[in-house]
N, C-alpha and C positions, 0 to 999 in steps of 0.2 A: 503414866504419861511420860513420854520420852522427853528428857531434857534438851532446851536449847541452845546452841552455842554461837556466836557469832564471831569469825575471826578477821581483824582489821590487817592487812598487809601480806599478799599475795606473792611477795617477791621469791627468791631464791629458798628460806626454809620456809613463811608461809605458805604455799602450795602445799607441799607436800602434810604439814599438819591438819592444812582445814582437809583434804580428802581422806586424813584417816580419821579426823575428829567424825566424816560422812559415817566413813567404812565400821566406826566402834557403836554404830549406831544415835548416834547424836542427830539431832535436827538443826541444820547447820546452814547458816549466810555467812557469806563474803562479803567484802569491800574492797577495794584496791582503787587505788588512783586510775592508773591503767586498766581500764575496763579488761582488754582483752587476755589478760592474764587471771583474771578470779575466776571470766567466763570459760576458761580452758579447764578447768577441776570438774570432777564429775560427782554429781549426787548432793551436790551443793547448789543453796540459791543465792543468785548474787544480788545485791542491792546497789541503788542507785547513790545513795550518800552512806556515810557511817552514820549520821541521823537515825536514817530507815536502819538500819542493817541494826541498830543496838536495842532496839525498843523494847522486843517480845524477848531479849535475850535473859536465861538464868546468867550464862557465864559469857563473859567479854576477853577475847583474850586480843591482847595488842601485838603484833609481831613486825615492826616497822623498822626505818634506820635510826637514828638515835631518841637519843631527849625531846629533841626540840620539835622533831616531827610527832610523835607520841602525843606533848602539850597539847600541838596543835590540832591534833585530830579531834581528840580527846574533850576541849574546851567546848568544842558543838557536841561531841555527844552524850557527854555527861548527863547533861540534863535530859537526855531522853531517856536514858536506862531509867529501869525499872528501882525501885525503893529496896527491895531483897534481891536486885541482883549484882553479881562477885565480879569482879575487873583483875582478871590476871596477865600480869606485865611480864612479858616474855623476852622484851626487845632488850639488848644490852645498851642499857644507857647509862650506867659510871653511879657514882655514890652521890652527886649531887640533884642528879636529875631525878631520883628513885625519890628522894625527900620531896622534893616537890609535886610530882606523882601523886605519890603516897595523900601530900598535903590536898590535894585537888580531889581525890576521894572520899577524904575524910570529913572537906566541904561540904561534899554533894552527900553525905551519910551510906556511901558505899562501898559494902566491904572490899578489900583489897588485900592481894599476893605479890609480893617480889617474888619474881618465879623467872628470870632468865634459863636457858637452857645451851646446852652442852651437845655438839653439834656440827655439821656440815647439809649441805644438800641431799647425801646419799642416806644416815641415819633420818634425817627428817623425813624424807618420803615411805622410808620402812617402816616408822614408828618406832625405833629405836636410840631418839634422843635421852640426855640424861636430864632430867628437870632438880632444878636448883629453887627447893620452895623456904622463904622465909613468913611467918605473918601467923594470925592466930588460929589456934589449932581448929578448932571447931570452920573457921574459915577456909582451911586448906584441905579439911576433911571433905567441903561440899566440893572444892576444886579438882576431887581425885580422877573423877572421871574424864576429865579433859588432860588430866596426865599419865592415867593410862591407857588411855587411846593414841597421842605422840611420843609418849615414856619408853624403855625399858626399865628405866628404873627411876624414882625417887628419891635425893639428897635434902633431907628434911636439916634446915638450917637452924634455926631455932624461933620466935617469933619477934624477934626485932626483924621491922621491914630496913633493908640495907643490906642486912648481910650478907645476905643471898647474891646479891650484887657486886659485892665486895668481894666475895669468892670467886664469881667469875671473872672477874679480874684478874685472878691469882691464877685462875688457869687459863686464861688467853693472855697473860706473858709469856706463860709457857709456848703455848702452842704459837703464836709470831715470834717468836724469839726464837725457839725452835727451824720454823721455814725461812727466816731470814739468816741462820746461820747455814743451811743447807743450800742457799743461793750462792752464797758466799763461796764455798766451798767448791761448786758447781765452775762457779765463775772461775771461782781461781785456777781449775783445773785447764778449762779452754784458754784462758790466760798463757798458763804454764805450757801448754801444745800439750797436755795428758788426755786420754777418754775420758771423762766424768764420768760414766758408765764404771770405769775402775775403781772408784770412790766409793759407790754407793755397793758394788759388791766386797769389798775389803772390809767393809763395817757391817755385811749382811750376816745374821745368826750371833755376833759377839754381843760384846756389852756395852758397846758403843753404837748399835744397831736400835734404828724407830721405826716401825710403821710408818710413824707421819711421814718422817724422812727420808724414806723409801719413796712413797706415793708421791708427794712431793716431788722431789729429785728426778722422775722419772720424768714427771709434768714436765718438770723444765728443761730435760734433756730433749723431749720431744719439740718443746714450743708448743704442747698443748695448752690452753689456761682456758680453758672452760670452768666458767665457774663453777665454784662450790664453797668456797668461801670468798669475795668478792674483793679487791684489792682497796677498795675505797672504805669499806668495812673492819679491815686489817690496820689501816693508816687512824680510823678514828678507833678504834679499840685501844691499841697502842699507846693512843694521845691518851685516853680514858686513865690508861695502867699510872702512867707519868706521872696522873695531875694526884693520882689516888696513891703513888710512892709521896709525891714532895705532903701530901695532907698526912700521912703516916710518920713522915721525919726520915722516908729510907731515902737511900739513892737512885733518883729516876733514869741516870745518864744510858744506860741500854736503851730501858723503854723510850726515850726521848730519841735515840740512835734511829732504834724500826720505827718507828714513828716517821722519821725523816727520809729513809731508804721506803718506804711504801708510799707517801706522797711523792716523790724521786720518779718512783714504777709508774703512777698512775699517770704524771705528765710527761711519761714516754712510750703510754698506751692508752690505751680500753681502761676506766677506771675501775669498768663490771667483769674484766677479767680476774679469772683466782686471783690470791695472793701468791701464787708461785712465780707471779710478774716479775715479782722484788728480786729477781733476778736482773729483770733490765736495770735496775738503779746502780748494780755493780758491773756491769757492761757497759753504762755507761760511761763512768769513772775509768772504766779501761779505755 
């Protein structure tokens, strides 16, 4: 019998996971706040509450905007899931909110994954995300098939739930910190009367050359910002890193910097545009 999967949060990388969790064969409902967005995936059934949507599920997976949205969903559907079934938490929600999580599972007596994942819109919809799984083994072993179906690969963390969490924190400094210094960059250039376009080929093939910051930089030469990673998303990740440097004893004053330049972008745009916004935050200062 083909496993069930249920996935909460339909937005920019939810889609794209629940149609491959369809495509790897799984038997798969949605939920979304916004109706019209779960109903746009194909070979999936959508539900009316995350109530309905969790009941008959083996595997729950949450893919939402932070913590606090997660709690809340999550509070009503708890108690419908099933007594053997696994709740694997996708959403990056920071080291505090994962404990709590975690704590609400262990409530309700069901097993749980920190399992945030590594990511934009374009890997999400290929199934080529990186899954970041923390939690106990035998637990993570039932969770494989729903990480190989949005996976290319698996970064088994260890089975403290957190950590997993904690890591991706360590790589989406990089990665804002990263785009907010290619803004920078970008900007200074139009600042200075230079192409920006000369920038971004001067560091093309060296050792000072990214991908990200290529793609990126191109975005914001164009004034494309079609999401893929969300600007308002980028501003609470950021805040996420800060609050997980000062609980570490390092220094958050970067993370605290993009933090500040990506809420900047958002209230001088689209909040739901990229993060390549964080361009406007240094245009504007110009």
């Amino acid at each position: 019998m083909p496993l069930r999967a249920t996935l909460l949060g339909t937005g920019i990388m939810g889609a794209g996971m629940a149609a491959n969790l369809a495509k790897a064969g799984l038997v798969t409902t949605v939920w979304n706040r916004s109706r019209d967005k779960a109903e746009a995936i194909g070979g999936v059934t959508v539900a009316d509450t995350a109530e309905e949507a969790v009941r008959d599920a083996d595997l729950v997976v949450t893919m939402l905007f932070d913590g606090d949205s997660v709690a809340e969903v999550m509070e009503r559907a708890l108690p419908e899931m099933r007594d053997d079934a696994i709740w694997l938490q996708t959403t990056t929600v920071g080291t505090d909110a994962i404990a709590r999580l975690a704590d609400m599972a262990a409530k309700r007596g069901v097993g749980f994954v920190d399992a945030p994942v590594m990511g934009t819109r374009q890997p999400a919809e290929s199934g080529q995300l990186t899954v970041l799984a923390a939690g106990a083994d035998e637990t993570i072993a039932k969770a494989e098939p729903v990480f190989d179906a949005v996976g290319a690969k698996t970064v088994r963390l260890g089975t403290e739930v957190g950590a997993a969490s904690r890591f991706k924190l360590v790589m989406n400094a990089w990665v804002v910190s990263l785009t907010t210094a290619t803004a920078q960059s970008v900007a200074f250039c139009k600042a200075a009367g230079i192409d920006p376009q000369r920038f971004l080929d001067a560091i093309a093939g060296g050792p000072l050359d990214s991908g990200y910051a290529q793609a990126k930089g191109k975005a914001m030469i164009a004034g494309d910002f079609s999401p893929s990673f969300a600007v308002d998303g980028a501003a609470k990740d950021a805040s996420l890193v800060a609050a997980a440097l000062d609980e570490c004893g390092a220094d958050s004053t970067l993370a605290t910097a993009v933090a500040t330049l990506m809420r900047k972008a958002m209230d001088a745009g689209d909040p739901h545009d990229d993060m390549a916004a964080v361009l406007r935050a240094f245009q504007a200062v110009a």
